[in-house]
C-alpha positions as CSV (number, residue, x, y, z in Angstrom):
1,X,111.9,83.3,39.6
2,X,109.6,80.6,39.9
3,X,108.3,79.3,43.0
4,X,106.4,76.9,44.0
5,X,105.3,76.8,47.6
6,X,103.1,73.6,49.2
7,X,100.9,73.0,52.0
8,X,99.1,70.6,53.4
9,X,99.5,67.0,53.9
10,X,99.9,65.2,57.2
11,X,98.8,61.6,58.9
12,X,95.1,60.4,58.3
13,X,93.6,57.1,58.8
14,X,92.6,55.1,55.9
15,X,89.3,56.5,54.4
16,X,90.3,59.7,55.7
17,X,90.3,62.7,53.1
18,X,93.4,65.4,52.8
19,X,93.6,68.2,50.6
20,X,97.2,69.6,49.2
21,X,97.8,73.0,47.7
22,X,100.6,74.4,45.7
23,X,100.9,78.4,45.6
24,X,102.9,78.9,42.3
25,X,104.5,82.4,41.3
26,X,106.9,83.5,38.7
27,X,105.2,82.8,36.0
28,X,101.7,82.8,33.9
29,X,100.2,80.4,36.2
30,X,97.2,80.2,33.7
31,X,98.6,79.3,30.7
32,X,100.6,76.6,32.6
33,X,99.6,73.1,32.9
34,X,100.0,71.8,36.3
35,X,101.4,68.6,37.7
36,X,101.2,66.4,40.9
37,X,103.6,63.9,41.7
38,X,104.5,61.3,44.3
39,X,107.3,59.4,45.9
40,X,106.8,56.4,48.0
41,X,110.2,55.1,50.1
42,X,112.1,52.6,48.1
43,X,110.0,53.8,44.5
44,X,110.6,56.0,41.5
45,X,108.4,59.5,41.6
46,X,104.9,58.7,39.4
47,X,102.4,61.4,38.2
48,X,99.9,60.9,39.8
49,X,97.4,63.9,38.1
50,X,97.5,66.7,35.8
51,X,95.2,69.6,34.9
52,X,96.0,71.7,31.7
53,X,95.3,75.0,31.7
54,X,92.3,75.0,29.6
55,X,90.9,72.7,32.8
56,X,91.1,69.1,31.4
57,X,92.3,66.7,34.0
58,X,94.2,63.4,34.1
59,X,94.6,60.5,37.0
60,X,96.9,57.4,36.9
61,X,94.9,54.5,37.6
62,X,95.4,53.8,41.3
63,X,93.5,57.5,41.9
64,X,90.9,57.8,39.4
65,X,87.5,58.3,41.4
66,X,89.1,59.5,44.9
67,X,91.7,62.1,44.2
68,X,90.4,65.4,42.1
69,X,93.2,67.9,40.8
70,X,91.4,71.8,40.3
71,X,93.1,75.0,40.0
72,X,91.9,78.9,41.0
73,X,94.0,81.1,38.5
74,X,93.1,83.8,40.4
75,X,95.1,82.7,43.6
76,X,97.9,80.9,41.1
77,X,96.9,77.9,43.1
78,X,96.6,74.2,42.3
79,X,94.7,71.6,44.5
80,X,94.4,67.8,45.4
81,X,91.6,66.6,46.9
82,X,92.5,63.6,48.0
83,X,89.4,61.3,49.5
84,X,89.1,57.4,50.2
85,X,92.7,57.3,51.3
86,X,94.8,53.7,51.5
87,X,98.2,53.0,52.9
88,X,99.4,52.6,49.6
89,X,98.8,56.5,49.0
90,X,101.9,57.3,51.3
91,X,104.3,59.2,49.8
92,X,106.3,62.2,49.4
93,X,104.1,64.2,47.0
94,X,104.8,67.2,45.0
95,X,103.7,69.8,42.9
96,X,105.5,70.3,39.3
97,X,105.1,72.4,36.3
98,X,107.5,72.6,33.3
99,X,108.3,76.4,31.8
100,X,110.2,76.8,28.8
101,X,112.2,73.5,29.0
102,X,113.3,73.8,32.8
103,X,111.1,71.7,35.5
104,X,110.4,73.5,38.8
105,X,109.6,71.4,41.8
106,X,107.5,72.0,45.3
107,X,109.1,71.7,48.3
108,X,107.6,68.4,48.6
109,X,105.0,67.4,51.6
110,X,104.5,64.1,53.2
111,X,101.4,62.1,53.4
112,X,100.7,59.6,55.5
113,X,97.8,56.8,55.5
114,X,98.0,55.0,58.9
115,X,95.8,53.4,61.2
């Protein structure tokens, strides 16, 4: 089945850098585009970046320039590089891909931005 498995994440002082990784299995992980969302307390879950699997990548606004979403389709892996870090960037965050009309989720891994 498919599984998606996190890492990563923690506390880090604004400016501080993070990166996240999502171990994905049960499925063609390189034919799959790949997703990386977020929830903040009291705010609906946004996307915050996407890589397709022919390597195109897109940011919501708030990230463009510090965060950078890659993937190694050897390891069935997806990354976020997250750099510049604010307060604002605390959230929840969590890896997603969509398979033949179901949506699988990560396990979900907190991020914190505090000083």
């Amino acid at each position: 089945q498919v599984q998606l498995m996190q890492s990563g994440g923690g506390l880090v002082q604004p400016g501080g850098s993070l990166r996240l990784s999502c171990a994905a299995s049960g499925f063609t992980f390189s034919i799959s585009d790949m997703n990386w969302y977020r929830q903040a307390p009291g705010k609906q879950r946004e996307l915050v970046a996407t890589i397709t699997s022919g390597g195109r990548e897109n940011y919501v606004d708030s990230v463009k320039g510090r965060f950078t979403i890659s993937r190694d389709n050897v390891k069935s892996t997806v990354y976020l590089q997250m750099n510049s870090l604010k307060p604002e960037d605390t959230a929840v965050y969590y890896c997603y891909v969509a398979r033949r009309g179901f949506g699988y989720w990560g396990q979900g891994t907190q991020v914190t931005v505090s000083s």
